[in-house]
N, C-alpha and C positions, 0 to 999 in steps of 0.2 A: 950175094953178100957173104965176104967169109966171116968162119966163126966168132972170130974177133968182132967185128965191127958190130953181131948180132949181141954177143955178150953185154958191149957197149949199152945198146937202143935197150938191152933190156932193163941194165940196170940205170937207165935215166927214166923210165915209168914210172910213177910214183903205182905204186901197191894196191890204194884204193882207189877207187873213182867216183866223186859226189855226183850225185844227181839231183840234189837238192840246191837249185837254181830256180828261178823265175818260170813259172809255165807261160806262155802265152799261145792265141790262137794262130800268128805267123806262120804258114806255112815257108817261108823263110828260112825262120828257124831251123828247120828241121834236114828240106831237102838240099841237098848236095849235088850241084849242077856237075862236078865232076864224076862223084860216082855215079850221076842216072847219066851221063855222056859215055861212060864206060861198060854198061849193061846193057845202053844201046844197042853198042858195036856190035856187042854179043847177042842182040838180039834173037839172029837166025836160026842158033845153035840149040834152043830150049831145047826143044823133040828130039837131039840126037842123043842117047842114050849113052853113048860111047865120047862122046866130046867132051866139051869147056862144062853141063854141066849132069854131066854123068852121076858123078856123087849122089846130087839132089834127087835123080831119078831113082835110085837107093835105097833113100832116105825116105823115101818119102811115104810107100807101105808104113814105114814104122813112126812116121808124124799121123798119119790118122788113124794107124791104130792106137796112140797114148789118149788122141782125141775120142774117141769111141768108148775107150774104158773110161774117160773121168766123166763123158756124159751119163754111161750108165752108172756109174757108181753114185752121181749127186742123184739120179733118176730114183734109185733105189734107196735113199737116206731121203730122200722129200717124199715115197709114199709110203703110205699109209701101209702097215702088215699083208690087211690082208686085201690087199691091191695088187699086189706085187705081182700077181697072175697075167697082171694086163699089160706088162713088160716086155715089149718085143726088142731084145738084145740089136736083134738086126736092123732095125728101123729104127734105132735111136738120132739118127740126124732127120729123119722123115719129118717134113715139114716145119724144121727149122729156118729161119733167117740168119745168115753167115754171109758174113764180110771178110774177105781175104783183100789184108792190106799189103799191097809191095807184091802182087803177086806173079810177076814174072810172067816168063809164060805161061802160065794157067795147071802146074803140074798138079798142085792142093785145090785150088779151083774147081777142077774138072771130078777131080776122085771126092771130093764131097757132093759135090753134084748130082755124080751117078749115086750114091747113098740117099737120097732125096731130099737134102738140103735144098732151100730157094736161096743158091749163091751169089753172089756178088763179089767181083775180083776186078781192085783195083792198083794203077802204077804210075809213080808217076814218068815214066816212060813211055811215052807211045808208041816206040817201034815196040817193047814190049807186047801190048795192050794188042795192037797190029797183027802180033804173031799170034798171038793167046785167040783172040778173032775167030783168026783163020784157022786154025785149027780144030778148035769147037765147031764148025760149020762143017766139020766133015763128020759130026755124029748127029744124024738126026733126033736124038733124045736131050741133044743140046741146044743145033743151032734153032734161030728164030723159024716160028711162032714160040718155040718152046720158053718158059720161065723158068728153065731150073736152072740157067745161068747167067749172069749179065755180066760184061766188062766196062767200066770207065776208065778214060784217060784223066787222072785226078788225081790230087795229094787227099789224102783221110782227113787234113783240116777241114774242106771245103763241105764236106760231108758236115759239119758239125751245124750249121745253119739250118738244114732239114730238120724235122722234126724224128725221121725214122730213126730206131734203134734195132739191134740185133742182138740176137741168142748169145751167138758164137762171134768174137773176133780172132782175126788168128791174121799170126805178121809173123812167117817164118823166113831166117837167117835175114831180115831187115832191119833189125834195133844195129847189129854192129857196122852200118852204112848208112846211118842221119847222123847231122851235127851235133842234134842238140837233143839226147833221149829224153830229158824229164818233160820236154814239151813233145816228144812223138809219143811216150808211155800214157801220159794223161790223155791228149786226143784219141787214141787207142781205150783207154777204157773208158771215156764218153763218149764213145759209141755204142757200150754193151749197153743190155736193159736192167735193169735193175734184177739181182739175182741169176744175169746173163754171165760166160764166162768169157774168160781172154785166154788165149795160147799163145805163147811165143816161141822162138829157136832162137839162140845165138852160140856164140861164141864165150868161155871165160878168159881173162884176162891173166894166165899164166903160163909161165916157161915151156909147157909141155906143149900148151896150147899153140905157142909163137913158132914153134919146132913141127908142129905136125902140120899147119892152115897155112906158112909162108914159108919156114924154110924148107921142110921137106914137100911140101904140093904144090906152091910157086916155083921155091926158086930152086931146087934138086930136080925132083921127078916131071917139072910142068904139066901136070893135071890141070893147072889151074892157071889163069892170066896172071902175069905179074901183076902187081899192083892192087889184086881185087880184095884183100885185106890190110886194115889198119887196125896195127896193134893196139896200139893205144885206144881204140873204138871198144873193143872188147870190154864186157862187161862178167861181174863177175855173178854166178847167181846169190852170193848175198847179199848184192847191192839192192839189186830186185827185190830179193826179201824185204830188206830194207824200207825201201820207196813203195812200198807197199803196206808197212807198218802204220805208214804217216799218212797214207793218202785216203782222203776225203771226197767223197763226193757230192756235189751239190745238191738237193732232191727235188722232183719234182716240182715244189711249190714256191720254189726260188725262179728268181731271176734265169730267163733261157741262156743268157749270155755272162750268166756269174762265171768269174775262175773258179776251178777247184781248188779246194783249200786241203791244207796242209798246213801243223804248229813251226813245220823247221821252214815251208812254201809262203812265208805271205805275200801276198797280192800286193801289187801297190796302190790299189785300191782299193778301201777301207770295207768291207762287208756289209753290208745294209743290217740292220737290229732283227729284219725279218729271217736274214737269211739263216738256212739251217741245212746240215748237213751229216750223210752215213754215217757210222762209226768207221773206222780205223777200215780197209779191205781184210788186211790181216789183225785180227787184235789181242793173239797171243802176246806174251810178256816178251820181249828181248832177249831174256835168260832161255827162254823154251821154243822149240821150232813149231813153223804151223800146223796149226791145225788141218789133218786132211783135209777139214771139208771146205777149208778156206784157201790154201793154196799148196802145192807140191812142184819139187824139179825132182828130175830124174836123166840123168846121163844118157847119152847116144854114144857106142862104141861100137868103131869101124873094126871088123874083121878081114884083114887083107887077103887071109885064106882062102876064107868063103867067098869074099868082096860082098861085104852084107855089111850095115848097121842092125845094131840089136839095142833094142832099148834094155838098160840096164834095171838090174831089182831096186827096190825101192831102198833109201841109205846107204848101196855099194859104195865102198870107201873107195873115193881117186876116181867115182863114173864121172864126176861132172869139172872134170878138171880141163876137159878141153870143150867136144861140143854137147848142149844140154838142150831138155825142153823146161817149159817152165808153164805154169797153168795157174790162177787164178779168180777165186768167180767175187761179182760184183755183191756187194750186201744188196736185201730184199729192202722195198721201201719200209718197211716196218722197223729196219734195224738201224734205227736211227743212234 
C-alpha cells in the first residue's frame, strides 16, 4: 500500500469507535470465520520463536509479568495489615482458576500454568487448540493426568451456560479480531467471578499505530502476514474505559441467562422488577481516571535494539498509543 492510499484509509476512520451496541450471547456475533481461517494457516508456526509469531513470544514475559503485579497489588489492598506476612509474591497465580480466551498456541496458557494457575485455554480455531495440545504433552507437568492445563476447542460464549467462573480472564491481542467487541467484552467478563479480574492486549486505533502493525510489520518489513490486522478493529484504550463505566453486571440472584445491563446497553428485553445488578466496573466520575483499584492500561513498547517489549511506567505520555495492556477487576457481590 503506498503512502497515499494509507493516508486515504486513515482519514476515512472515524476517530471513535462505539461499543455501545446490543450485547447478545451469539457466538456469531463475535467470531470471524475469515480471521479464525487465517490463524489456522498459521497454525504450525506458534513455537517458532523467529517466525509469523515472534513478536508474541517477546511479548509475552511482559503480559504476565503486568499480570502478576496487579494480582499482587489487589492481593495486598484486600488484606488485612497485619496479614500481609502471608503474601507469597511468587505464588500469586497458585491455585487460581484462569481462562485464557483466543489462546492460540498456548504461549500465556502455558507460562500461567507453570506459575500454578489451574488454566484453561481456549480458540476458536482448532488447528490452534491442535498445536497448543501438542505441545503441552511434551511437558510432563502439563500434559494429562496433569490439571494445570486444559485446552478446548470453543468460542467463550459457549462457556457461558456452565455454571463455572474464573479468577483470572485474559484475551490477549483477541478484541482487535472479533466482529462485534461489546458482545466479546461482556461474555469475557461474565466469566470472571465476582471481585475476579479480566486482562486484555490489543491494539489502539491511531496513526502511529496503522504505521507500526501494517504498514511497517505487514506491509514493509513482512514480520507479519499481510492481512492479519484491521485497522478499523482497533480499539482505542478509552473506549474500554469507557464500556466499562457503564457496564453492569447481573448478580448472582438474577436470572442465569439475564443480559448485562448497561444505562447506554438496553436489552431488548425489559429486566424482570427482580432483577438487580453491580455497580458501574469502573465507577469513577468521567471527569477523573480510574481508580487503581478498579481498572488500569499501561503501554507495551517494542525496543527494536534490544528487540524486547517493556511494559511502560504507569501515565508515560504517548505509551499506549499503539500497543497496550488493559486490566480490570469485576465488583464483589456486595458492591451492588
Amino acid at each position: 500500500m503506498s503512502l497515499r492510499a494509507a493516508k486515504r484509509l486513515l482519514r476515512s476512520i472515524p476517530s471513535s469507535r462505539s461499543l455501545q451496541t446490543h450485547a447478545t450471547s451469539n457466538a456469531q456475533n463475535t467470531i470471524n470465520p475469515a480471521e479464525i481461517a487465517h490463524f489456522s494457516r498459521l497454525s504450525s508456526q506458534w513455537w517458532d520463536e523467529q517466525g509469523e509469531f515472534g513478536f508474541l513470544h517477546k511479548m509475552n514475559p511482559v503480559r504476565v509479568q503486568f499480570i502478576r503485579q496487579k494480582l499482587l497489588e489487589t492481593l495486598y489492598d484486600d488484606q488485612p495489615a497485619n496479614d500481609m506476612h502471608d503474601i507469597e509474591p511468587m505464588g500469586v497465580l497458585k491455585g487460581l482458576d484462569v481462562l485464557d480466551v483466543g489462546c492460540g498456541g498456548g504461549l500465556l496458557s502455558e507460562s500461567l500454568a507453570r506459575l500454578g494457575a489451574h488454566t484453561t485455554g481456549i480458540d476458536a480455531s482448532e488447528s490452534n487448540i491442535t498445536i497448543a495440545s501438542l505441545h503441552a504433552s511434551a511437558d510432563p507437568k502439563l500434559a494429562p493426568p496433569s490439571r494445570a492445563l486444559t485446552y478446548l476447542h470453543a468460542p467463550a460464549e459457549t462457556l457461558l451456560a456452565s455454571p463455572k467462573r474464573y479468577d483470572v480472564v485474559c484475551s490477549m491481542e483477541v478484541l482487535e479480531h472479533v466482529d462485534n467487541p461489546t458482545s466479546f467484552l461482556s461474555t469475557c467478563a461474565e466469566l470472571v467471578k465476582p471481585g475476579g479480574h479480566l486482562f486484555l492486549s490489543t491494539i489502539s486505533r491511531t496513526p502511529l499505530a496503522y504505521a507500526l502493525t501494517i504498514l511497517m510489520a505487514e506491509d514493509i518489513l513482512r514480520k507479519v502476514s499481510s492481512g492479519t490486522h484491521t485497522y478499523s478493529k482497533f480499539i482505542k484504550p478509552s473506549e474500554l474505559v469507557q464500556f466499562f463505566r457503564e457496564y453492569r453486571s447481573p448478580l448472582p440472584s438474577s436470572s442465569s441467562h439475564s443480559l448485562p445491563h448497561s444505562p447506554s446497553h438496553p436489552s431488548s428485553i425489559p429486566p424482570s422488577p427482580q432483577q438487580t445488578y453491580s455497580r458501574p466496573w469502573i465507577s469513577t466520575p468521567s471527569s477523573s481516571p480510574p481508580a487503581r483499584t478498579q481498572a488500569e492500561t499501561r503501554g507495551l513498547i517494542y525496543n527494536p535494539l534490544q528487540a524486547r517489549w517493556h511494559l511502560a511506567p504507569r501515565n508515560a505520555w504517548g505509551s499506549t498509543e499503539c500497543n497496550y495492556l488493559f486490566w480490570v477487576r469485576k465488583p464483589k457481590e456486595e458492591d451492588v
